[in-house]
C-alpha positions as CSV (number, residue, x, y, z in Angstrom):
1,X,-1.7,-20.3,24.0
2,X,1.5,-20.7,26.3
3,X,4.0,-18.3,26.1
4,X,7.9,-18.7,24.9
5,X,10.3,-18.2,27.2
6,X,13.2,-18.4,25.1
7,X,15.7,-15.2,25.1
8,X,15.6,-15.0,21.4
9,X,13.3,-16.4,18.6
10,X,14.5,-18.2,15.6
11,X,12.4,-17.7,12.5
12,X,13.0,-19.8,9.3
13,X,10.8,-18.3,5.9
14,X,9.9,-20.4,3.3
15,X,9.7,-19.2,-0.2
16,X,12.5,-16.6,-1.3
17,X,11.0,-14.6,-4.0
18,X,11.2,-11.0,-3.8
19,X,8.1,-10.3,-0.4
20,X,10.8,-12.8,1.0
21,X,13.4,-9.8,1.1
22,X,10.9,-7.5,3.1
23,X,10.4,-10.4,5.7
24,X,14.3,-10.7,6.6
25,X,14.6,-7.0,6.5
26,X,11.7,-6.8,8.9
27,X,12.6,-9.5,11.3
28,X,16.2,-8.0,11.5
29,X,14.9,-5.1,13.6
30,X,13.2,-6.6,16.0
31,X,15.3,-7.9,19.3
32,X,15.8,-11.3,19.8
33,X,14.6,-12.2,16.7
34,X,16.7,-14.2,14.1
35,X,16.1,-15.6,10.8
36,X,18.8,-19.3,10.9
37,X,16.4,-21.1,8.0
38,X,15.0,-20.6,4.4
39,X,13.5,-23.2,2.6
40,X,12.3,-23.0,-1.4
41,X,12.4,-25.4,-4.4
42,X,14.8,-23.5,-6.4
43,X,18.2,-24.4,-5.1
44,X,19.9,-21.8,-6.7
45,X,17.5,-18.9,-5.4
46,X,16.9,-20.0,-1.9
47,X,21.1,-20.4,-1.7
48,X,21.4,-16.8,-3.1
49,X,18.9,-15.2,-0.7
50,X,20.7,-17.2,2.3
51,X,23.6,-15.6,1.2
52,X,22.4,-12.1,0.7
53,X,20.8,-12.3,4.1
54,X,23.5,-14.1,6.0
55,X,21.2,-16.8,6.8
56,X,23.1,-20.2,8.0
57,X,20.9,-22.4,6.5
58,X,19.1,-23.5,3.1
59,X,16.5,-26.1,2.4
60,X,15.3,-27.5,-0.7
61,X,12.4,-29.7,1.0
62,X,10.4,-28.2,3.8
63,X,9.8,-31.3,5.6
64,X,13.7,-31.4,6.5
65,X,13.4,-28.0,7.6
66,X,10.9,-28.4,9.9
67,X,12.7,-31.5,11.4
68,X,14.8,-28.8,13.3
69,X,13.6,-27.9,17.0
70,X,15.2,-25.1,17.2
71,X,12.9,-23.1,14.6
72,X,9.9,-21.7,16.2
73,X,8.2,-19.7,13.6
74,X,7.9,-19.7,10.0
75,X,7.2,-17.0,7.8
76,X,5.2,-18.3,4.5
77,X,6.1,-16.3,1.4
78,X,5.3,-18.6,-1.1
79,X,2.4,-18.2,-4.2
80,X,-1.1,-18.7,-3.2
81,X,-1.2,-21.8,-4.1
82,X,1.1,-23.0,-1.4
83,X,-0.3,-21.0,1.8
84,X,-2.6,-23.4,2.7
85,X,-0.9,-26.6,2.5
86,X,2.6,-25.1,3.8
87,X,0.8,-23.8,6.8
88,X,-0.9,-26.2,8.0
89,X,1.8,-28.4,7.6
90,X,4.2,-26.2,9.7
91,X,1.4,-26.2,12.1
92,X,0.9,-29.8,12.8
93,X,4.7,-29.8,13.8
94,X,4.6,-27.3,16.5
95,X,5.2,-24.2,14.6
96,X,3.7,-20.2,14.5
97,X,2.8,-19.2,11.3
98,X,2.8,-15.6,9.8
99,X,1.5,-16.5,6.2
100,X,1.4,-13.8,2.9
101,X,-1.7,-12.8,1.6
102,X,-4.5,-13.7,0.7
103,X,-4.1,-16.9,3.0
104,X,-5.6,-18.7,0.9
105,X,-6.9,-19.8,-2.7
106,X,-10.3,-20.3,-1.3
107,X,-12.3,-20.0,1.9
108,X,-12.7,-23.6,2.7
109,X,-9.1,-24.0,2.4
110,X,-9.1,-20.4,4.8
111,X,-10.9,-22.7,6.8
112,X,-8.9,-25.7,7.3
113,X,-5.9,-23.2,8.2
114,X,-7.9,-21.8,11.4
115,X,-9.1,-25.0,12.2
116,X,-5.2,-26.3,12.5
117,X,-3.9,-23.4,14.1
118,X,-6.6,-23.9,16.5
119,X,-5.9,-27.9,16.8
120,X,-2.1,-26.7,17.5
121,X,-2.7,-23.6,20.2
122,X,-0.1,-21.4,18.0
123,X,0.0,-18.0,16.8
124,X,-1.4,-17.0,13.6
125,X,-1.4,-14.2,11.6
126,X,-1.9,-12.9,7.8
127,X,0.2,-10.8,6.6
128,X,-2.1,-7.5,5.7
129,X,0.9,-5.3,5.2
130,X,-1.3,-2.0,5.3
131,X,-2.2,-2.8,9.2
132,X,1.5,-1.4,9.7
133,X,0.1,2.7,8.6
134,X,-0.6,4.4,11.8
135,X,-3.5,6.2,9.2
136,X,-5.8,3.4,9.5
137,X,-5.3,2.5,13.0
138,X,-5.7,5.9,14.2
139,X,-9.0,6.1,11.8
140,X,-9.9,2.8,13.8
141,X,-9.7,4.5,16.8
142,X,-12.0,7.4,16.0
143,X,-14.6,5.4,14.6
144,X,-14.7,3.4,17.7
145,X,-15.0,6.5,19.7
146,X,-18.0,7.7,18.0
147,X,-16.5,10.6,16.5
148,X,-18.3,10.5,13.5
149,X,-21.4,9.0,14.7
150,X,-23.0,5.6,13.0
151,X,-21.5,4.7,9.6
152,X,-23.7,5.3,6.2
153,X,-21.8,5.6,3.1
154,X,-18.0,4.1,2.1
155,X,-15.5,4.9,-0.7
156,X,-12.7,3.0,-0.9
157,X,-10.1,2.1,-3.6
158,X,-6.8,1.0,-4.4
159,X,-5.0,2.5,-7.7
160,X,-2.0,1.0,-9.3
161,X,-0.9,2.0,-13.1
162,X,1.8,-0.9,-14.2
163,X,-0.5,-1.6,-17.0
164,X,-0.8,1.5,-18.7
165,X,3.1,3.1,-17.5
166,X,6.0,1.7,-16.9
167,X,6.1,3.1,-13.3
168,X,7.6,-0.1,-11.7
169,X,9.3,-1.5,-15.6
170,X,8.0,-3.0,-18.2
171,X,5.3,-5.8,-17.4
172,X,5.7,-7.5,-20.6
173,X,9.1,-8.6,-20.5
174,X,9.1,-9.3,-16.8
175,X,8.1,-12.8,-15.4
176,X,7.4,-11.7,-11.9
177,X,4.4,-9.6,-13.4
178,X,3.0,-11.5,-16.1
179,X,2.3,-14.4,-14.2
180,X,0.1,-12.0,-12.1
181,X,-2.0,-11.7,-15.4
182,X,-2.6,-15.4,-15.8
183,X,-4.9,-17.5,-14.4
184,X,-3.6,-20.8,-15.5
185,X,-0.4,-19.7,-13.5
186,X,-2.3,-19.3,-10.1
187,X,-3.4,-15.4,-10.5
188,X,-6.8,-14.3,-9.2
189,X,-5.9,-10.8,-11.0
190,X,-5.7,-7.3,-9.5
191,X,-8.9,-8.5,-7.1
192,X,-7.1,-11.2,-5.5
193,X,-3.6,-9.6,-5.3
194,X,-4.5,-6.0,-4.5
195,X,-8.5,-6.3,-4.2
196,X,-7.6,-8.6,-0.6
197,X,-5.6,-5.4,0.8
198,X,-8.3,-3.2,0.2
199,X,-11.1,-5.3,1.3
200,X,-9.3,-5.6,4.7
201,X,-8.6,-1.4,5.0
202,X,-11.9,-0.7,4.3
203,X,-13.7,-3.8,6.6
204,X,-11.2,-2.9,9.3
205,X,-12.9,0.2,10.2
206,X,-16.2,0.1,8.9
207,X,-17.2,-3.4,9.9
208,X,-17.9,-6.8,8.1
209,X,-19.7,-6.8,4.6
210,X,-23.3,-8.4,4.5
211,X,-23.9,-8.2,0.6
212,X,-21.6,-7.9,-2.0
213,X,-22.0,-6.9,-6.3
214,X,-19.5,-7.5,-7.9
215,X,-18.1,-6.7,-11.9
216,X,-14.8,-8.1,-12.7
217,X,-13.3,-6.8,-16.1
218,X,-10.6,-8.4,-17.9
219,X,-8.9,-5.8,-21.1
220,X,-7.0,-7.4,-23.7
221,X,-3.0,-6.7,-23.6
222,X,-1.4,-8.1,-26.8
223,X,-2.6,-10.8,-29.7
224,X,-5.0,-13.3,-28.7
225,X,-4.3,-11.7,-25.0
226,X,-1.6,-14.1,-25.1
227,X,2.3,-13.5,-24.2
228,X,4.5,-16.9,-24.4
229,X,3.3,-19.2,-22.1
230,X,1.1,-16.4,-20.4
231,X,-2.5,-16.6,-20.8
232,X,-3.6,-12.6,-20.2
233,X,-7.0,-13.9,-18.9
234,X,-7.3,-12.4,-15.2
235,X,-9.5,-9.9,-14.0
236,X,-7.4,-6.5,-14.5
237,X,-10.0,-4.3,-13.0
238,X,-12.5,-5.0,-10.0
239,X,-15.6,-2.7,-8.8
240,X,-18.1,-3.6,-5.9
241,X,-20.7,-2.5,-4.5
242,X,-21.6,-3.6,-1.0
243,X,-24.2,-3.2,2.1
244,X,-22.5,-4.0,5.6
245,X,-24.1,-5.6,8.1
246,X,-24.2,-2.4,10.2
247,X,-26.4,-1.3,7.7
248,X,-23.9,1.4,5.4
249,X,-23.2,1.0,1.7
250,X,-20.3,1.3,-0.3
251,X,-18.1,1.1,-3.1
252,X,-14.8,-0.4,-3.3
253,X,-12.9,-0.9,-6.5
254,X,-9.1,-1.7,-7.8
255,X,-7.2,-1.7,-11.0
256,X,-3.7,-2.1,-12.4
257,X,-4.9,0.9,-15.1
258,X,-4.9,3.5,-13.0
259,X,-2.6,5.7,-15.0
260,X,-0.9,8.6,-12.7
261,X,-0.8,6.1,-9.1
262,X,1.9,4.2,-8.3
263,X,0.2,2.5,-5.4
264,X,-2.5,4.6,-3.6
265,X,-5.1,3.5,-1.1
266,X,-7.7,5.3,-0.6
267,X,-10.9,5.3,2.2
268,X,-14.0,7.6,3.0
269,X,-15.8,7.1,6.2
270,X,-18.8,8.8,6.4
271,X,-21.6,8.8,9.4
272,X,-24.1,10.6,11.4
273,X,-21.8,13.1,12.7
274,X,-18.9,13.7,10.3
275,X,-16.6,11.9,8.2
276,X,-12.8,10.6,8.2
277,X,-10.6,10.0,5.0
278,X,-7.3,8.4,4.0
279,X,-5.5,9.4,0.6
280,X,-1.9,7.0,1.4
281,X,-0.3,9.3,-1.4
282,X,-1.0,12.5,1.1
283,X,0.3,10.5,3.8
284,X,0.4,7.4,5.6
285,X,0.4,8.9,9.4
286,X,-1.6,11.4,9.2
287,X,-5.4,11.4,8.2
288,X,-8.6,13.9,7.6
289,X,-11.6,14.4,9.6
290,X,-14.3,16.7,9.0
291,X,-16.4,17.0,12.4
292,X,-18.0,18.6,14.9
293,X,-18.6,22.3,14.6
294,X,-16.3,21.8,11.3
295,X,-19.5,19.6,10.0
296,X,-21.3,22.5,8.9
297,X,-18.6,24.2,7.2
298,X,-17.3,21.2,5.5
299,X,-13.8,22.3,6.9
300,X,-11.5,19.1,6.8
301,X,-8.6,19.0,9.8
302,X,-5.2,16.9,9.6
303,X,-5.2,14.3,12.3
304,X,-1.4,13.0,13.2
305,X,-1.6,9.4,14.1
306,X,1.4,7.7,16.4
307,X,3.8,5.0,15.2
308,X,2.2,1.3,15.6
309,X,4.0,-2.0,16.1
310,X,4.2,-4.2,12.4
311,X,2.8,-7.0,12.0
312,X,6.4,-8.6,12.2
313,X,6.3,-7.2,15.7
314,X,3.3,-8.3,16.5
315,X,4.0,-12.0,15.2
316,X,6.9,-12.1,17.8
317,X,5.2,-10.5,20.7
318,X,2.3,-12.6,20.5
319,X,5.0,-16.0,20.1
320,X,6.2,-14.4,23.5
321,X,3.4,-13.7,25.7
322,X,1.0,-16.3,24.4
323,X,-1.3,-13.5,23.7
324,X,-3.0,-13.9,20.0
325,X,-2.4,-10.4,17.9
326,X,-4.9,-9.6,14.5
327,X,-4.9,-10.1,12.0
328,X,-4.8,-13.5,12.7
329,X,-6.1,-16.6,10.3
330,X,-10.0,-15.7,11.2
331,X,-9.5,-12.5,9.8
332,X,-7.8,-13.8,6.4
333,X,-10.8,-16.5,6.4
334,X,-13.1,-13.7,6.7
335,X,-11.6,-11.8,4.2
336,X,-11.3,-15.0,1.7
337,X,-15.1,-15.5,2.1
338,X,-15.8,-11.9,0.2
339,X,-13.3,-12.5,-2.4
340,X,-14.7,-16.0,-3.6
341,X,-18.0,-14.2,-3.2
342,X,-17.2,-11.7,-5.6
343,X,-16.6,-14.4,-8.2
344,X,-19.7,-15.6,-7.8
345,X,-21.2,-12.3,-7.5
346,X,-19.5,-11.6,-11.3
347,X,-20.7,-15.0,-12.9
348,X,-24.1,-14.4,-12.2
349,X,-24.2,-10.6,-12.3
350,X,-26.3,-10.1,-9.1
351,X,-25.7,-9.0,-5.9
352,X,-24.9,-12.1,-3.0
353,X,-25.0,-12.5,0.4
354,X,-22.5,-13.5,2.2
């Protein structure tokens, strides 16, 4: 891919809900970086966040948007639904794409989205927010090393409670969380919107999945499981079983009913020579390894971690040496491929290869 040689970067994002917010903020730090675009179908929101922002520039239609020359990058923060046409759309005209998560619906749309970013030769990346903890890249790190030996058993799991507590409001008068609860409004519940980050944290590490069982559970919320025009029909809680293709087993699960956790990830490595462990509500630097002479006396140690570029920083390196960063739109394909297996894997309650 050819480098930029341009002095500063101009960025335009495209859908200005609330992840929109974190992008701009983001960007804003990094040198030679500048947001001049936004682009979204509600006139009145996409004006509101250019003003917030003090971004120059706000577009109803993307097409018009991408028109400009000057933008070089978009950042796709759109629903699901829209990550896979938008993308490959700002592809075909010459743009880099850092698109939200999951980066797509399904894996042969995944698909089509690495085959145009390869057609173009521009960066790509997904947006897997939790690649930004120095605690998982450090646990990389030591796994590659062979510090704990070869792999054998996983925990992993990722805990939120906004069903059961108020902890972030009150779901049931809030749009912007009921329409995660619906499938007929484009939600592939807690598993697609939460399941996708821990399915990357734990993968990341440990290595790709081979097989995969999985038990989707939807609970019902109110009469009929049915709030206005909201259908409460998707999956609130999600539990898998899995074998990776190294050969270790596991068990990774998420739920929105996890009373007492705001938002905790959690992962447990364990091989032939000791084990390594995350808990993000401990910390999110820092993680635990139990090694070594410490093996035998199951004596856990703190490991600091340092600070790691964000995958903001990455996008714009990458746009400026040519040089392709991760996780890039193979890795969101990858991880797509396990989430549409696991709806398979719950409709006919058996165990699937992937």
């Amino acid at each position: 891919m050819k480098s930029s040689k341009k002095s500063v970067i101009h960025l335009a994002i495209i859908g200005t809900g609330g992840m929109a917010n974190s992008h701009v903020e983001n960007f804003a730090k990094i040198p030679g970086c500048t947001v001049v675009a936004a682009a979204d179908v509600d006139k009145d929101r996409v004006t509101k966040f250019c003003e917030k922002h003090s971004i120059p520039a706000a577009y109803t239609e993307v097409k018009e948007l991408l028109k400009r020359d000057d933008v070089d990058a978009v950042s796709i923060t759109t629903p699901d639904a829209f990550h896979a046409p938008l993308s490959i759309q700002c592809l075909h005209t010459g743009k880099h794409v850092l698109c939200e998560k999951p980066l797509a619906v399904t894996h042969p749309d995944a698909l089509k989205m690495v085959a145009a970013a390869k057609k173009a030769g521009k960066i790509n990346m997904v947006n897997f927010s939790y690649r930004n903890w120095p605690v998982i890249q450090g646990v990389v790190r030591a796994i590659q090393k062979g510090v704990i030996g070869e792999i054998r058993h996983l925990e992993a799991s990722y805990l939120q409670a906004w069903l059961t507590s108020k902890i972030w409001g009150d779901w049931k008068t809030n749009p912007a969380w009921l329409w995660r609860l619906s499938t007929s409004h484009g939600s592939k519940g807690v598993l697609g919107d939460v399941g996708v980050h821990i399915l990357d944290f734990a993968t990341y590490p440990a290595g790709p999945i081979s097989t995969v069982y999985c038990k989707l559970k939807n609970f019902p919320k109110a009469p009929r499981n049915r709030m206005g025009e909201y259908t409460l029909d998707a999956n609130d809680s999600a539990l898998m079983t899995v074998e990776f293709k190294n050969g270790a087993v596991g068990v990774i699960h998420t739920t929105r009913c996890a009373t007492g956790h705001a938002n905790r990830l959690f992962l447990q490595i364990s091989g032939t020579k000791g084990a390594v462990r995350i808990d993000s509500e401990v910390s999110t630097t820092k993680y635990q390894i139990c090694s070594g002479a410490n093996a035998d006396k199951g004596k856990w140690e703190e490991m600091e971690t340092p600070a790691v570029p964000t995958n903001y920083e990455k996008f714009i390196t990458s746009i400026r040496t040519g040089k392709q960063e991760q996780p890039d739109f193979a890795r969101g394909a990858e991880i797509q491929k396990i989430l549409d297996t696991c709806f398979v894997s719950d409709k006919k309650a058996k165990p699937i290869k992937l």
